[in-house]
N, C-alpha and C positions, 0 to 999 in steps of 0.2 A: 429587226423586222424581217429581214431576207433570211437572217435560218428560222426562223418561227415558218416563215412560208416553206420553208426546206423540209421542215421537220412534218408539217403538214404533208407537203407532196409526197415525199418515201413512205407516211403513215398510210395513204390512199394506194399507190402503188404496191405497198405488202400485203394491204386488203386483200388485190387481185389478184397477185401471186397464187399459187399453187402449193400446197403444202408440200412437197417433194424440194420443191425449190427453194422455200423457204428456211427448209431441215439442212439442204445442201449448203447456202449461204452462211448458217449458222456455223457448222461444221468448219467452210472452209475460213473464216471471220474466225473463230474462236483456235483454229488449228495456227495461225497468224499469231496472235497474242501468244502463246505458248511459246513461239520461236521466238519473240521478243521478249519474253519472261528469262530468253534461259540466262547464265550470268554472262554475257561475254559483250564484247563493245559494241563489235560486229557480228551481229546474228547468223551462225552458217547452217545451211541448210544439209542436215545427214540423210542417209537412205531413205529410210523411212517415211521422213518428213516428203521426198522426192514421189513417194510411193503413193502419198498422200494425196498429192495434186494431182497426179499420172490420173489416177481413178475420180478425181475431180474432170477430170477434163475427158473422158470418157462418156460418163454419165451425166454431164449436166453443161446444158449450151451453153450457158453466162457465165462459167468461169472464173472469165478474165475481166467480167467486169468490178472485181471483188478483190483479184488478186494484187498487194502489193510490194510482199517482198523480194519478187522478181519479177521480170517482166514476161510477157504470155509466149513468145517466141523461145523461151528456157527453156518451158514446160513442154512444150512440143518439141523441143531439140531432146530433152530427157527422155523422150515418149520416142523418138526412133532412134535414139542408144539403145533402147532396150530388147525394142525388136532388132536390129543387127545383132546384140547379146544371144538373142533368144535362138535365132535362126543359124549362127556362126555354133554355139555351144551343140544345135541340134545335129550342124553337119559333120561334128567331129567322127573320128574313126570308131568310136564307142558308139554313138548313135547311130540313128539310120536302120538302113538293112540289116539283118541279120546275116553274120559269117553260115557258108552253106561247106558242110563238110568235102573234105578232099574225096571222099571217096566216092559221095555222090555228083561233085562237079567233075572226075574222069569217067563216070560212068553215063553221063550223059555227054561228052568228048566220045565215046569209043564210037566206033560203026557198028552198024545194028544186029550185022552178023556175029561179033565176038562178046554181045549183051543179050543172047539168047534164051527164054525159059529155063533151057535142059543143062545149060553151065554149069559146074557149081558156084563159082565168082559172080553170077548175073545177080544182078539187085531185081528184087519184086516190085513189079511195075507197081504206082501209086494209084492207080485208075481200075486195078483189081479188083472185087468183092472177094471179102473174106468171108471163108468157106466155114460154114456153122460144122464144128469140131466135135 
């Protein structure tokens, strides 16, 4: 009698849902089984599947009321590895700023008298209009 009324209440409650939500649930519910389908004793969890919840839990408030092959605090531990990942990869020596030539980083070092129009070494100011040729 009490899952007959169980089964009742989740039917009335999906009624209300939201179709966004309902697709969402499905998704993460059926992404679940998969990881249980695969052959091994203990189910692990590879990138992907990691990738999977990441954007579960981005887009869609309830989650974790769904989720249970890990617990919801995982998913949010996975979720700021990534940004550290993302922000550490970005602050490497390759990213970032752009390398600015040696020649223009001394040439804004020199004093303003030895970086003159009439030089021939003077670099062409950037703030010039180029002269129709």
């Amino acid at each position: 009698m009490l899952e007959i009324l169980q089964t009742v209440l989740r039917s009335v409650v999906s009624a209300l849902q939201n179709r966004r939500d309902l697709a969402l649930e499905s998704v993460a519910l059926r992404h679940q089984l998969v990881v249980l389908q695969r052959r091994s004793k203990k189910p692990r969890l590879k990138g992907r599947d990691r990738l999977v919840w990441i954007a579960l839990h981005r887009l869609w408030p309830d989650w974790n009321k769904v989720l249970v092959l890990v617990q919801p605090a995982t998913v949010v531990k996975w979720h700021r590895a990534g940004f550290r990942r993302y922000w550490r990869r970005k602050s490497l020596p390759n990213g970032g700023r752009p390398k600015v030539d040696a020649d223009v980083r001394n040439a804004y070092h020199k004093p303003p008298r030895d970086n003159r129009p009439g030089r021939k070494d003077a670099l062409p100011c950037p703030m010039q209009v180029a002269k129709p040729g």
